[in-house]
C-alpha positions as CSV (number, residue, x, y, z in Angstrom):
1,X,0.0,0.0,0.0
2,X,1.4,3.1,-1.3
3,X,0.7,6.5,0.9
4,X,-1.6,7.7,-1.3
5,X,-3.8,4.5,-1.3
6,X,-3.3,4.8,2.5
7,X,-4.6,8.5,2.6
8,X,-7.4,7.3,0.5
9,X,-8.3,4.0,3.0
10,X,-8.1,6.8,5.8
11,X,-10.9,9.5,4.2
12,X,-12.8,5.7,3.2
13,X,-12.5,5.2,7.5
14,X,-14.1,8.6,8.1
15,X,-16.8,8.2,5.6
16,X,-17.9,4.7,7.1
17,X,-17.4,6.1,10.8
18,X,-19.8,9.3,9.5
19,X,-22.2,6.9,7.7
20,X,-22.9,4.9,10.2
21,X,-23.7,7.9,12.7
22,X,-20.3,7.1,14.9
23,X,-19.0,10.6,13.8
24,X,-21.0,14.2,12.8
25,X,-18.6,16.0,10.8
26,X,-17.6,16.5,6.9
27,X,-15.0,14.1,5.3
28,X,-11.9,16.5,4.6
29,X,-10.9,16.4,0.7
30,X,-7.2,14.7,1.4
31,X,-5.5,13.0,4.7
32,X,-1.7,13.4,5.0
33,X,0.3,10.3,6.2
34,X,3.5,10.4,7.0
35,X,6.5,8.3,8.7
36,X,5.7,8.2,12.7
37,X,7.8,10.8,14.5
38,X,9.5,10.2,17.7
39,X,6.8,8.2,20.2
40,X,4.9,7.2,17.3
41,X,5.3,3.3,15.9
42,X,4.1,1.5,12.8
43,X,4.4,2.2,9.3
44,X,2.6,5.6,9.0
45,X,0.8,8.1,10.9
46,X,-2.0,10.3,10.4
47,X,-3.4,13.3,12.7
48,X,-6.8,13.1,11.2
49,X,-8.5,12.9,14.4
50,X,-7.1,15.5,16.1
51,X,-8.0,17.8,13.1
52,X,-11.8,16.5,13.1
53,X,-11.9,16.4,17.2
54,X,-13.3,20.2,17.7
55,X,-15.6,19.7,14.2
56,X,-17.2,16.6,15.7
57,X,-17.1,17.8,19.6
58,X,-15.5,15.0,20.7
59,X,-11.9,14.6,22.3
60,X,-9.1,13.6,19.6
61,X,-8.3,10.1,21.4
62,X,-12.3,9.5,21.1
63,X,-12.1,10.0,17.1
64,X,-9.1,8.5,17.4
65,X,-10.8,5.2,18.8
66,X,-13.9,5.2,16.3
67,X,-11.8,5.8,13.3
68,X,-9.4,2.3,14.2
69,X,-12.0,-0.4,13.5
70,X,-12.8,1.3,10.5
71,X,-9.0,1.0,9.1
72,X,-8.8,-2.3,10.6
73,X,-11.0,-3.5,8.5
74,X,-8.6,-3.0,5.2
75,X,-7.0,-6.5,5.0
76,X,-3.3,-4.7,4.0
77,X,-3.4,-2.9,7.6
78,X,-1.9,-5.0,10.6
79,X,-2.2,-2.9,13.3
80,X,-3.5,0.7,14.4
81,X,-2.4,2.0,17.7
82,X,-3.8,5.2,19.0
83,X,-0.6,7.3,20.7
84,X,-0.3,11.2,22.2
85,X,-3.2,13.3,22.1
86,X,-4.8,10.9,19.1
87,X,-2.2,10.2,16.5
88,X,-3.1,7.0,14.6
89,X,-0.1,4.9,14.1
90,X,-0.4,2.1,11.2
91,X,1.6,-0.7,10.5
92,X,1.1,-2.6,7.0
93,X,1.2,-5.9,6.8
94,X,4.4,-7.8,5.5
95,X,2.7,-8.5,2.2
96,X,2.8,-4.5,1.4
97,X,6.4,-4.2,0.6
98,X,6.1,-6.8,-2.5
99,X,2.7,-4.5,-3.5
100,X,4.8,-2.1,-3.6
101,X,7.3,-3.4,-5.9
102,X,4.9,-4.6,-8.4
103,X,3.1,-1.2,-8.6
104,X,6.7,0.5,-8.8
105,X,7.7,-2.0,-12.1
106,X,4.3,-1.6,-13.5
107,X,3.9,2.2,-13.6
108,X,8.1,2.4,-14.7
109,X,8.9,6.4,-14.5
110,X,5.6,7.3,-14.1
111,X,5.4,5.5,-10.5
112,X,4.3,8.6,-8.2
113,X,2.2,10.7,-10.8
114,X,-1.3,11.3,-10.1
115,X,-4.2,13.3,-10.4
116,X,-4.1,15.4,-7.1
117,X,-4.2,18.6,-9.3
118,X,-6.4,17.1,-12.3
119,X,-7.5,19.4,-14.6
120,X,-6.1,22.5,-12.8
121,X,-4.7,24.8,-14.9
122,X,-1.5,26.5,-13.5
123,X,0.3,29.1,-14.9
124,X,3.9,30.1,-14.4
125,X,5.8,33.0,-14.7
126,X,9.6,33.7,-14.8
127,X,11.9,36.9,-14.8
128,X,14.5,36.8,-17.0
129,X,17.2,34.9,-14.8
130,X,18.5,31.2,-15.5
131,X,17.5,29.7,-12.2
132,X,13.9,31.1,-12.2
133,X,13.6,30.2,-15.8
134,X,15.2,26.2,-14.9
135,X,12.6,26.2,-11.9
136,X,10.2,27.0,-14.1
137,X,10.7,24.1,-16.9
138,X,11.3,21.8,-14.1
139,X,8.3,23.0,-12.0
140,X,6.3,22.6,-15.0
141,X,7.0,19.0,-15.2
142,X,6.0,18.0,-11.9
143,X,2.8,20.1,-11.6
144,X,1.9,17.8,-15.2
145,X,3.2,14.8,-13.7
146,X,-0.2,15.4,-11.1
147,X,-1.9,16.3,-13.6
148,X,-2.3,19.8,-13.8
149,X,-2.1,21.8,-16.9
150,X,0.7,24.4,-17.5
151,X,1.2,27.3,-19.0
152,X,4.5,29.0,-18.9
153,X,5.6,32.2,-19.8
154,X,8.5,34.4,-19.7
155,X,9.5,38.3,-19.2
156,X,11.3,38.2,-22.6
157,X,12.4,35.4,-24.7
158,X,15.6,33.1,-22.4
159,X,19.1,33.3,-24.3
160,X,19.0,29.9,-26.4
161,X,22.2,28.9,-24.3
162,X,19.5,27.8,-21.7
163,X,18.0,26.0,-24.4
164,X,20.9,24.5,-26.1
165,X,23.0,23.8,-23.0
166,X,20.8,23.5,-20.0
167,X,17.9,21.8,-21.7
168,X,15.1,24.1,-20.9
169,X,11.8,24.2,-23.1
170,X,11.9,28.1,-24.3
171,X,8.5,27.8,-25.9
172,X,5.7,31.0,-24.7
173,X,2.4,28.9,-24.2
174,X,-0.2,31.5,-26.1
175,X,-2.2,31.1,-22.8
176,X,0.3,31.8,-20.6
177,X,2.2,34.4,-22.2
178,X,1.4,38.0,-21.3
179,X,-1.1,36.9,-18.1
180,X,0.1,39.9,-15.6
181,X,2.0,39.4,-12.7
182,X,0.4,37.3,-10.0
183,X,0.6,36.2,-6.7
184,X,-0.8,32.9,-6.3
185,X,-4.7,32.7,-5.9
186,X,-7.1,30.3,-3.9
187,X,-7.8,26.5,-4.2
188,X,-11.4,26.9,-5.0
189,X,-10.4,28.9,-8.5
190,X,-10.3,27.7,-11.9
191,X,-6.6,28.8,-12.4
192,X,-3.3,29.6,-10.8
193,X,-1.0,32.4,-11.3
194,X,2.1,31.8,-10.3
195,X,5.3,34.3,-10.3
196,X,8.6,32.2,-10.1
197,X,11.0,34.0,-8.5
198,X,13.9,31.9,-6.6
199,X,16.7,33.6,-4.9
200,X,19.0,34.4,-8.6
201,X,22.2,31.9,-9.1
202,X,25.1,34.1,-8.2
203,X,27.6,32.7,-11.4
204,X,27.2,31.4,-14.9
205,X,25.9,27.9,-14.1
206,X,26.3,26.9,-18.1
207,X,29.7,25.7,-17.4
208,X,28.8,22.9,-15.3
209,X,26.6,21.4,-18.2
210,X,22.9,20.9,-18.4
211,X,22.8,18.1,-15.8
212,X,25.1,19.2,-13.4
213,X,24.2,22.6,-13.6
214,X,20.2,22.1,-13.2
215,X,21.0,20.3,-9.9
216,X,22.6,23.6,-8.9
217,X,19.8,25.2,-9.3
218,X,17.1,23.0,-8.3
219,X,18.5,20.8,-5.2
220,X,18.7,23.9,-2.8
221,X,15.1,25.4,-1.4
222,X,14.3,28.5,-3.9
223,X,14.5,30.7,-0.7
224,X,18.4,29.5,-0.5
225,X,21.4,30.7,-2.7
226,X,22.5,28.3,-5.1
227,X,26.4,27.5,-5.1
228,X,27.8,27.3,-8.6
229,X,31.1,25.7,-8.5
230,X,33.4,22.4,-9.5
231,X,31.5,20.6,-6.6
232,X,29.1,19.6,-8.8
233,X,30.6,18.0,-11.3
234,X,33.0,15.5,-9.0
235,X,32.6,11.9,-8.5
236,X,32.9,11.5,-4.8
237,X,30.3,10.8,-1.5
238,X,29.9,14.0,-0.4
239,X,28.3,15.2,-4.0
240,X,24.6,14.7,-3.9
241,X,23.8,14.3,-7.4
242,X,26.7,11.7,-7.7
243,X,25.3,9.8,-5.6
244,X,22.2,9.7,-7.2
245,X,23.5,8.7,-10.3
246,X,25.3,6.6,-9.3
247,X,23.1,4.6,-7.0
248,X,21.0,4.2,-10.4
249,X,23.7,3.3,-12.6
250,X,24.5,0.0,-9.6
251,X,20.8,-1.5,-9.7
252,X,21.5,-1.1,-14.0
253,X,24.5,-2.8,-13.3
254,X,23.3,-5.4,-11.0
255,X,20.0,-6.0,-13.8
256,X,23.0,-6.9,-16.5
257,X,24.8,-8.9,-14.2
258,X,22.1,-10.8,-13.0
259,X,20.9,-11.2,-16.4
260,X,24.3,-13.3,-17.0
261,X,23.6,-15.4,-14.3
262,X,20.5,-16.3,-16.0
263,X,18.0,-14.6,-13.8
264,X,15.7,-11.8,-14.0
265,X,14.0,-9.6,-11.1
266,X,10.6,-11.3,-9.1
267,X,9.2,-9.1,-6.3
268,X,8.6,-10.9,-3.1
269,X,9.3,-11.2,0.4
270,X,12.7,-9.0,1.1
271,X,13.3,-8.9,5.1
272,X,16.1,-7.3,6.8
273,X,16.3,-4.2,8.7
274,X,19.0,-3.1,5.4
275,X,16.0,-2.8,3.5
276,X,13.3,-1.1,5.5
277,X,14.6,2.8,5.0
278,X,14.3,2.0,1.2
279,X,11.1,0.6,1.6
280,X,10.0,3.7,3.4
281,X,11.2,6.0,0.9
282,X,9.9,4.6,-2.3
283,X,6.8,4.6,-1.0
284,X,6.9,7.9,-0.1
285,X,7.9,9.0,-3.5
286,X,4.0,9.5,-4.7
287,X,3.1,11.6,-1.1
288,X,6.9,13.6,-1.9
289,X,5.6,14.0,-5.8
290,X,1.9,15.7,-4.9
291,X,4.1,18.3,-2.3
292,X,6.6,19.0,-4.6
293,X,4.0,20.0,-7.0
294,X,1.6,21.7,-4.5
295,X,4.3,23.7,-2.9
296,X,5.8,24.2,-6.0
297,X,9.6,23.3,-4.8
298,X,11.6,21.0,-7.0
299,X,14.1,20.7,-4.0
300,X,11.8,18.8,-2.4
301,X,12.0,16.0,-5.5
302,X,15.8,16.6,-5.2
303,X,16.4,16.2,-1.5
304,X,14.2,12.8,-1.5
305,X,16.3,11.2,-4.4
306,X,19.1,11.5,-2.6
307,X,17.4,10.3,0.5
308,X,16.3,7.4,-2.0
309,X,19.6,7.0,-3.1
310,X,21.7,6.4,0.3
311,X,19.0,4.3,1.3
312,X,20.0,1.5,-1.8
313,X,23.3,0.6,-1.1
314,X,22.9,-1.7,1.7
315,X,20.6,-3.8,-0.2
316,X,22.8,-4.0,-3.2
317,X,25.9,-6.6,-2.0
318,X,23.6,-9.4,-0.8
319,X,20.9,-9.3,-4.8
320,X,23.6,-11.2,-6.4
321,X,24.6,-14.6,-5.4
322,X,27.9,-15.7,-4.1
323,X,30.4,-18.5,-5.3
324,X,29.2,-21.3,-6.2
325,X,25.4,-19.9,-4.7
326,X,22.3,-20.7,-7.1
327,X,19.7,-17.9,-7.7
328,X,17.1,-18.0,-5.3
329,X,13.9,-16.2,-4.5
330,X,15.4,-14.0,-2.2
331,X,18.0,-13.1,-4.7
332,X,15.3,-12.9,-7.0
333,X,13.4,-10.6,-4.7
334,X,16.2,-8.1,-3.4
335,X,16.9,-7.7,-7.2
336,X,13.0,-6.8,-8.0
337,X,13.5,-4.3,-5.0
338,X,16.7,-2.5,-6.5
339,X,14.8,-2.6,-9.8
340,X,12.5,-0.4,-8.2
341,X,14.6,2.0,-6.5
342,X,16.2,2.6,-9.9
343,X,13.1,3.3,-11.3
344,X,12.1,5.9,-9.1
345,X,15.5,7.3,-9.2
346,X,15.7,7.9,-13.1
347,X,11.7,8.9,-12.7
348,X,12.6,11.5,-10.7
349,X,15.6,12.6,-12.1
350,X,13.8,12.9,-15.5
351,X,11.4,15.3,-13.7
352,X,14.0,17.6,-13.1
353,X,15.3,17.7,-16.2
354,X,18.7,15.6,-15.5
355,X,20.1,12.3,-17.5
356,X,20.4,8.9,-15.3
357,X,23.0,7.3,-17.4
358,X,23.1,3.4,-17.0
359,X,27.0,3.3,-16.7
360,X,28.5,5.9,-14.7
């Protein structure tokens, strides 16, 4: 079960607990889950009854109570324990992880878009600058990988270097050029206006090359001031975007190798405690997506790849088998499992506008 289908089982739980006259209040539009923090447990957490608790005039452990039969009821949830003033804690049952495997495989790239901004039609708008103009093309992409359509427009025409070298789509989208300068508007309208205007890069960034460069630009918060330097472009640990590369390039590496050995990926059972923060963190990729696009901050796509990314290496030594060792399911399964955290690396990579090369 992926967060989103556990948001969605959540706002089901409500619904059942309001049909059948447990709770008097209206079901919210969307329920954030996220990772427990410190005193939670489980899988996932949710504060939906402490935001329902005044609506309803009833304490937050109460709602709290009514809503966990209800979720208990979904035959991919284990456990729900009620902790703190009402936090329901969730715990999946072992059968999830190789769910989420399968649904990672069979959506490819596209694992993590949605349709939590269907239909909306958002329109950007960038000063003439390189990183405003980068966080717009990549901005772009994510708000159309939920679904929303885009319109971008710029000040005046960007120089075709940021074209040619950095990759960025220079077309004016008749709909979208011209609009006037906006603040952003309300949920509840048609339409978005929205004036990109990240703190400017301080240097040329066109020396670093398109992908290099663009993760300058895009990995820090737009609030922050981008460094531009050589730091980039080295092939060591403490570069981010190496090692998100190069994370991706191993699981290719490990599919050829495998494929030598006469065996091909087969989700299943993976245990291990090696394995659990990557488990965590690809499913979290479609819940990261949605907020990336909502907020409209590509760092947030950016920071979780790399979070992705140093989560896969200590699954990778034990996918292959040793000496004289026959494939087994386990093998089988661990490599399913770095099939999918490449995936969602090069998916998210390709939303920023940056190449995941096979060999690195």
């Amino acid at each position: 079960m992926t967060p989103v289908e556990l948001s969605r089982t959540v706002l089901h739980a409500v619904r059942r607990a309001v049909d059948e006259g447990e709770l008097r209040v209206t079901v919210p539009e969307r329920v954030v889950v996220a990772p427990p923090r410190p005193g939670g447990c489980g899988d996932y957490a949710t504060n939906v009854a402490l935001r329902l608790a005044r609506p309803a005039g009833e304490p937050a452990r109460r709602v709290a109570e009514i809503l966990r039969p209800h979720l208990l009821r979904d035959g991919r949830i284990a456990e729900v324990v009620v902790t703190g003033p009402g936090f329901l804690n969730i715990s999946l049952r072992s059968a999830a992880p190789v769910a989420l495997v399968q649904e990672i495989l069979r959506c490819g790239p596209r694992y993590g878009h949605g349709d939590s901004l269907g239909g909306r039609l958002v329109r950007l708008r960038a000063p003439h600058e390189v990183r405003a103009v980068v966080h717009a093309d990549a901005l772009g992409r994510i708000l159309r990988s939920q679904g929303a359509v885009v319109r971008t427009g710029h000040d005046r025409p960007p120089e075709e270097a940021w074209s040619t070298v950095l990759g960025v789509d220079i077309h004016l989208d008749g709909p979208g050029d011209g609009h006037p300068d906006a603040t952003d508007v309300t949920d509840g309208t048609d339409a978005t206006d929205v004036r990109v205007r990240p703190v400017p890069a301080p240097a040329d960034p066109l020396p670093l090359g398109r992908d290099a460069a663009r993760w300058a630009l895009l990995h820090p918060a737009p609030h922050d001031r981008p460094r531009i330097g050589a730091e980039h472009l080295v092939q060591r640990e403490d570069n981010p975007l190496f090692r998100v590369r190069y994370a991706h390039a191993r699981t290719r590496a490990l599919l050829r190798n495998a494929a030598d050995l006469g065996f091909a990926p087969e989700p299943g059972p993976v245990t291990g405690a090696d394995v659990q923060p990557l488990l965590q963190a690809l499913a979290d990729h479609p819940r990261v997506l949605a907020a990336a696009a909502a907020h409209r901050a590509p760092d947030r796509l950016a920071r979780h790849l790399v979070a992705v990314a140093d989560a896969t290496p200590p699954l990778l030594p034990a996918v292959l088998p040793v000496g004289e060792e026959k494939p087994s399911a386990a093998h089988r399964a661990r490599l399913a499992l770095a099939d999918a955290a490449g995936t969602v690396l090069a998916g998210g990579l390709s939303l920023l506008g940056i190449d995941a090369p096979d060999h690195l």
